[in-house]
C-alpha positions in Angstrom: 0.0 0.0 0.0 1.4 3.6 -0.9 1.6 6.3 1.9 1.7 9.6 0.6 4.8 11.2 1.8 5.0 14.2 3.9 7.6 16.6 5.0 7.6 17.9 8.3 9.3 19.4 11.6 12.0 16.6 13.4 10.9 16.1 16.7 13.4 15.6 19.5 11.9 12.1 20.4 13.2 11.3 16.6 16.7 11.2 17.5 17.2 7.7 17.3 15.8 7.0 14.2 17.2 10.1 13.2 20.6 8.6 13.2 19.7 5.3 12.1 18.5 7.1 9.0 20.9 9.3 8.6 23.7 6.3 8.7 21.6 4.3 6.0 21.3 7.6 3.6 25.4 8.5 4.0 26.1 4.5 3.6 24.4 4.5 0.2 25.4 8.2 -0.8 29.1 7.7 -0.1 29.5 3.8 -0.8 31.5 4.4 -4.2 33.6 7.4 -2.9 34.8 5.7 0.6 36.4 2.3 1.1 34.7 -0.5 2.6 36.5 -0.5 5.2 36.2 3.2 6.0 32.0 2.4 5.5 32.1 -0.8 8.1 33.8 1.3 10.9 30.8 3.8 10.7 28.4 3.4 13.5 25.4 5.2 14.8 26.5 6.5 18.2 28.5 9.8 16.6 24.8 10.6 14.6 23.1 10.3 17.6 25.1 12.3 19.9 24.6 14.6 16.3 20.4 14.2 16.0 20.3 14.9 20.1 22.2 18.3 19.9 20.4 19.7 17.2 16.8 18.6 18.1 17.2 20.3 21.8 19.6 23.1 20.7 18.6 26.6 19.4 17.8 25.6 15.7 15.8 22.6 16.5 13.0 24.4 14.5 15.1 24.3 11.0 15.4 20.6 11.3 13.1 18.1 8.6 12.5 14.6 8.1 10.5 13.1 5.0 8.0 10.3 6.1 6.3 7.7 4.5 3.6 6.7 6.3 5.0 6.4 9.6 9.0 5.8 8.3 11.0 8.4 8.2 12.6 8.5 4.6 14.8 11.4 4.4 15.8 14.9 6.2 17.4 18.1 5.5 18.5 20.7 8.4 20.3 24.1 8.4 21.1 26.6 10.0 20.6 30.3 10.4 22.8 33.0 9.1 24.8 34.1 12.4 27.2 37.2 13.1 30.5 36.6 13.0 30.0 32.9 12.0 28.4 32.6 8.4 26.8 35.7 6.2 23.9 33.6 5.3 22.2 30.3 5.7 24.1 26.7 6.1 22.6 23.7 4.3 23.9 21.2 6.8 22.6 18.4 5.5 19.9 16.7 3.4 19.8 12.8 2.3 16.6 10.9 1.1 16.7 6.9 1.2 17.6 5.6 -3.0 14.0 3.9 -2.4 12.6 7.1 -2.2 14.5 9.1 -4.8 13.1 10.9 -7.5 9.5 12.0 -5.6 10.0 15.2 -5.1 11.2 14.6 -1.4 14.5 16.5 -1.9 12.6 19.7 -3.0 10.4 19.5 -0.4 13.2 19.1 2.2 14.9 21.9 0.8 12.3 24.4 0.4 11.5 23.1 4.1 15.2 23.9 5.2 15.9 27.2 3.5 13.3 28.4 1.7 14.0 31.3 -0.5 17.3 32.1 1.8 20.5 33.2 0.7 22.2 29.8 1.5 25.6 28.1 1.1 26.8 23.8 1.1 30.0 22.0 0.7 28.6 19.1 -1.3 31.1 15.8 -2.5 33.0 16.9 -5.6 32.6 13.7 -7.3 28.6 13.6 -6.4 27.4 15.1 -9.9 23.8 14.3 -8.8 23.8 16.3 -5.7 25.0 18.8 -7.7 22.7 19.0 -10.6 19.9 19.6 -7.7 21.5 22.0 -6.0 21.9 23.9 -9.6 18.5 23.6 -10.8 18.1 25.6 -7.2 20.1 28.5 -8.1 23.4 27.5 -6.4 26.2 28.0 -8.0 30.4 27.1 -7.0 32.2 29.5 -5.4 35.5 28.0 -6.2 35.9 27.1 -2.2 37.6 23.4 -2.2 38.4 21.5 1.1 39.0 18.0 2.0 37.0 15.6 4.8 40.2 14.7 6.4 38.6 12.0 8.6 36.1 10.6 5.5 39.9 9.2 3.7 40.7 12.8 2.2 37.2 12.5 0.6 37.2 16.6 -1.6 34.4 18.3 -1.0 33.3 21.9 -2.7 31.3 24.9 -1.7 28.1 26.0 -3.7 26.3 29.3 -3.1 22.7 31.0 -4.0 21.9 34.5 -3.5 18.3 35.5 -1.7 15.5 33.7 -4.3 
């Protein structure tokens, strides 16, 4: 039976699943950019410390998860533009499960997120998906390229969208 799919506020009694979700979506997004190895040592603990800080912490209210029916399918959070810290919004994260790709989840989770924002990412440099989305959303490369030191070196590099 299909559940329609909503997108909606995380709740802080979520963090659990939370992290279990957010392990499955990174497993399948970075499982041809990270060893095997590097993929087995992951473990939920370091998401759920994570899902617990920003679900009782000050930005708790910019946090999403995509459901389907009652499972929780995807999420998205950011955070606010702050002095001294970042000029505009942060797109922190946002993952859907490959199951549930390709229905208009990511949209919704990002129009959740940051709305019409000014907002900025650091997305995988070999992730040409992620990018095309992110694109088609009026972000743009800034030419800012870093590395994930503790992901094996994984490069990573910064997109950018003015106010929509």
């Amino acid at each position: 039976m299909d559940h329609p799919c909503t997108v909606r506020q995380a709740k802080a009694e979520e963090a659990e699943a939370l992290a279990q979700l957010h392990l499955e979506c990174w497993r399948e997004t970075y499982a041809m950019l990270l060893s095997p190895d590097f993929m087995a040592g992951q473990d939920v603990e370091g998401r759920l410390v994570l899902w617990r800080h920003l679900l009782s912490g000050p930005h708790a209210a910019r946090q999403y998860v995509a459901a389907d029916g009652g499972r929780l399918v995807g999420f998205a959070g950011s955070l606010p533009p702050e002095d001294g810290v970042r000029e505009q919004a942060e797109l922190w994260g946002i993952y859907v499960l490959a199951s549930h790709q390709g229905r208009g989840l990511g949209q919704a989770l990002l129009d959740a997120a940051i709305g019409k924002e000014a907002a900025a990412l650091w997305v995988a440099e070999d992730n040409p998906r992620a990018q095309a989305f992110y694109r088609r959303n009026g972000f743009v490369f800034t030419g800012a390229r870093d590395t994930i030191e503790d992901w094996e070196g994984l490069p990573e590099v910064r997109m950018a969208r003015p106010r929509c």
